[in-house]
C-alpha positions in Angstrom: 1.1 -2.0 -13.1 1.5 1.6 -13.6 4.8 3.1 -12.6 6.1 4.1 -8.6 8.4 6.1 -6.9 9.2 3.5 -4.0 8.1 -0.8 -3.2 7.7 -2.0 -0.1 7.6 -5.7 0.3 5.1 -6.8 3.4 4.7 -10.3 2.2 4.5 -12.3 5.3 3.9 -9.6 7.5 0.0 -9.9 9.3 -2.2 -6.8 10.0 -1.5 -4.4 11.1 2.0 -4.6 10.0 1.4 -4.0 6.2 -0.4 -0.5 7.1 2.1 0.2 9.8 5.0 0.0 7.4 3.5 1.7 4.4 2.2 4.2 7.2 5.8 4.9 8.0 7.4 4.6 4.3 5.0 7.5 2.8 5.7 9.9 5.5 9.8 9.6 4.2 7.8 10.4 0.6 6.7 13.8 -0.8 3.7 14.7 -2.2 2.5 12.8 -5.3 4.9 10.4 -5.3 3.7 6.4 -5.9 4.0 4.0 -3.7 3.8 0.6 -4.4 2.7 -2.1 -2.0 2.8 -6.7 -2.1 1.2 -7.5 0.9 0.1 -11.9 1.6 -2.5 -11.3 4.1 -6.2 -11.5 2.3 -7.0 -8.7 5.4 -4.9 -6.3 3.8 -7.3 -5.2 0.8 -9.8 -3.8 3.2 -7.5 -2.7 5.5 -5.9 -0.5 2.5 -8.9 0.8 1.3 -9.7 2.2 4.7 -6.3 3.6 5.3 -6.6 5.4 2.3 -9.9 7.0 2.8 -8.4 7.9 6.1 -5.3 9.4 5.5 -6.4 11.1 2.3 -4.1 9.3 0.5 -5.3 8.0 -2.8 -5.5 3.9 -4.1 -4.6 4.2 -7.1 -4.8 0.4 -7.8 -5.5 -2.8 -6.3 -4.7 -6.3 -7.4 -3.9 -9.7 -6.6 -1.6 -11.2 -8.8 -0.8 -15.3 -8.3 -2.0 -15.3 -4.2 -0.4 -11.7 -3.5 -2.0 -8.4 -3.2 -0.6 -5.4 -4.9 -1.2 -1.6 -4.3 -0.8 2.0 -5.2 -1.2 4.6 -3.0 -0.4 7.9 -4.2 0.9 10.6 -1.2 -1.3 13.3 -0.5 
C-alpha cells in the first residue's frame, strides 16, 4: 500500500455512507494529498470507481485485503 496523507475507516458503514464520508474527508484535504479508504461493503468498489470518475479525483489503488476493501484516492 503506497503511502497517504489521511485513513478513514468505513468498515461497517453501508452505501452510501463510505462515499459520503470520504466525500466529506477530501474536501478538509488539499490538492494532491492521499487518502486512504477500508470500506466492508462489496458495493463500495463500484461505488468508488464512479465517484472518482465523477469528482475528478483519481483511484490510485483498489484492493481487498482478508474480506475488506482498500482505496486511494488522490485530491484533485
Amino acid at each position: 500500500m503506497a503511502d497517504f496523507d489521511e485513513e478513514l475507516d468505513a468498515s461497517g458503514l453501508n452505501c452510501p455512507l463510505p462515499i459520503l464520508r470520504a466525500k466529506k474527508t477530501l474536501a478538509k484535504m488539499d490538492a494532491g494529498k492521499i487518502l486512504h479508504i477500508i470500506a466492508t461493503d462489496p458495493g463500495s468498489v463500484k461505488d468508488f470507481e464512479a465517484f472518482a470518475r465523477q469528482t475528478g479525483n483519481e483511484l490510485v489503488e483498489s484492493k481487498e485485503v482478508g474480506g475488506k476493501f482498500e482505496f486511494l484516492i488522490k485530491k484533485a
